[in-house]
C-alpha positions as MATLAB code, in Angstrom:
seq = 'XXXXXXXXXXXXXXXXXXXXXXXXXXXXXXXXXXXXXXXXXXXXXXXXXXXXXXXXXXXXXXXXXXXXXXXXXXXXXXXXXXXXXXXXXXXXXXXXXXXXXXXXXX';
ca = [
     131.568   16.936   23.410;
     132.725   16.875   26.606;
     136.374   17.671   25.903;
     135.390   20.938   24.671;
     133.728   21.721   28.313;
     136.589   20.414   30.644;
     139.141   22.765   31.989;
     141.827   20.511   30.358;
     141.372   22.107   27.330;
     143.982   24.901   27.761;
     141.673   27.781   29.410;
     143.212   28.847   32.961;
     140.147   30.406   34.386;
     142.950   32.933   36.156;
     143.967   33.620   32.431;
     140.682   35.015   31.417;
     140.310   38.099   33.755;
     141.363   41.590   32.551;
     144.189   43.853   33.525;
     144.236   47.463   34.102;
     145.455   48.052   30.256;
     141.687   47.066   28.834;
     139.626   49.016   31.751;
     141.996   51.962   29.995;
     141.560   50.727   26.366;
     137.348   50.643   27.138;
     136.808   53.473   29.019;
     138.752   55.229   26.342;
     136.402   54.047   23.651;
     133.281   54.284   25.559;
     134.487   58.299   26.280;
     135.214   58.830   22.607;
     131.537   57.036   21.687;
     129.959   59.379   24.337;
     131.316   62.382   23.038;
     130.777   61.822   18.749;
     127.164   60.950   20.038;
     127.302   64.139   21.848;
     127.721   65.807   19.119;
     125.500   63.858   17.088;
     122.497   64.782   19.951;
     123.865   68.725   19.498;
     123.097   68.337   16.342;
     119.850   67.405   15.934;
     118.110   68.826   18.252;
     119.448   72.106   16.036;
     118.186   70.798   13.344;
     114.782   69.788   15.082;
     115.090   73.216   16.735;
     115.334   75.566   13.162;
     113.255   73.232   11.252;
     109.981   72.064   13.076;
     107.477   70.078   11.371;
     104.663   71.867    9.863;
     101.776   69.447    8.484;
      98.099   70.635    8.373;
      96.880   67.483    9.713;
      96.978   67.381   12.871;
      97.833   63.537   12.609;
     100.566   64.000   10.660;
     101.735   66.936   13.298;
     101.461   64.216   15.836;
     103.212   61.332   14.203;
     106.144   63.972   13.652;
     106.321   65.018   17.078;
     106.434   61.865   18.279;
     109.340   60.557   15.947;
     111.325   63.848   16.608;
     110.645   63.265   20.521;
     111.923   59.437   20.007;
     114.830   60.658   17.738;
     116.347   63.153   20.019;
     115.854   60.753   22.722;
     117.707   57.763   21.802;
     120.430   60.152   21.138;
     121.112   61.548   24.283;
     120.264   58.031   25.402;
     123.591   56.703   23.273;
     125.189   59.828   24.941;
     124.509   59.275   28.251;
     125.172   55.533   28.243;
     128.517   55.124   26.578;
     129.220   58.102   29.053;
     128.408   56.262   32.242;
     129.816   52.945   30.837;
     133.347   55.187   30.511;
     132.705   56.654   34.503;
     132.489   52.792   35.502;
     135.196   51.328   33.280;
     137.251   54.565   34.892;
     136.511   53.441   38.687;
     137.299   49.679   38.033;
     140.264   50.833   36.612;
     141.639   52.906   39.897;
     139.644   49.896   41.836;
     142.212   47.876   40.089;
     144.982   49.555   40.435;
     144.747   49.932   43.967;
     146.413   46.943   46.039;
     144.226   45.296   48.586;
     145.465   44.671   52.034;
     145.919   40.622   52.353;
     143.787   40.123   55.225;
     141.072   42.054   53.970;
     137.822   40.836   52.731;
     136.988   41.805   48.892;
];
């Protein structure tokens, strides 16, 4: 049980931090996420906008508000935070890139 906790077991603590390559490789992704649920928010609000819920109760009317309201929501929700993920993958990658002086403090 222990074994499997010890550093001995092959795992160089240095080995396990990322490179430049997989800030690219995420904020890639994350930008690519950010804009198909872009387009998936575009999307639905047109079809919230041309087709708006029409119930003569005025429950019903308010139980379909509030899903549409929660719908559109988490979508430009998604959007917004695989598009902010991608801005801070972006500046760790240029933070990473760029060499710190040795006698400056991190």
């Amino acid at each position: 049980m222990s074994d499997a906790l010890s550093p001995s077991n092959g795992s160089d603590p240095q080995g396990s931090r990322k490179g430049p390559l997989s800030f690219l490789s995420g904020a890639l992704t994350s930008g690519l996420l950010a804009w198909l649920a872009l387009g998936l928010s575009r999307r639905v609000l047109a079809h919230y906008a041309s087709h708006p819920p029409q119930y003569s109760s005025p429950i019903a009317q308010n139980i379909a508000t509030a899903m549409k309201t929660l719908i559109v929501g988490m979508c430009f929700l998604a959007t917004f935070s695989f598009a902010f993920i991608g801005l801070g993958l972006l500046l760790v990658l240029v933070r990473s890139l760029v060499v710190a002086k040795p006698g400056s403090a991190a």
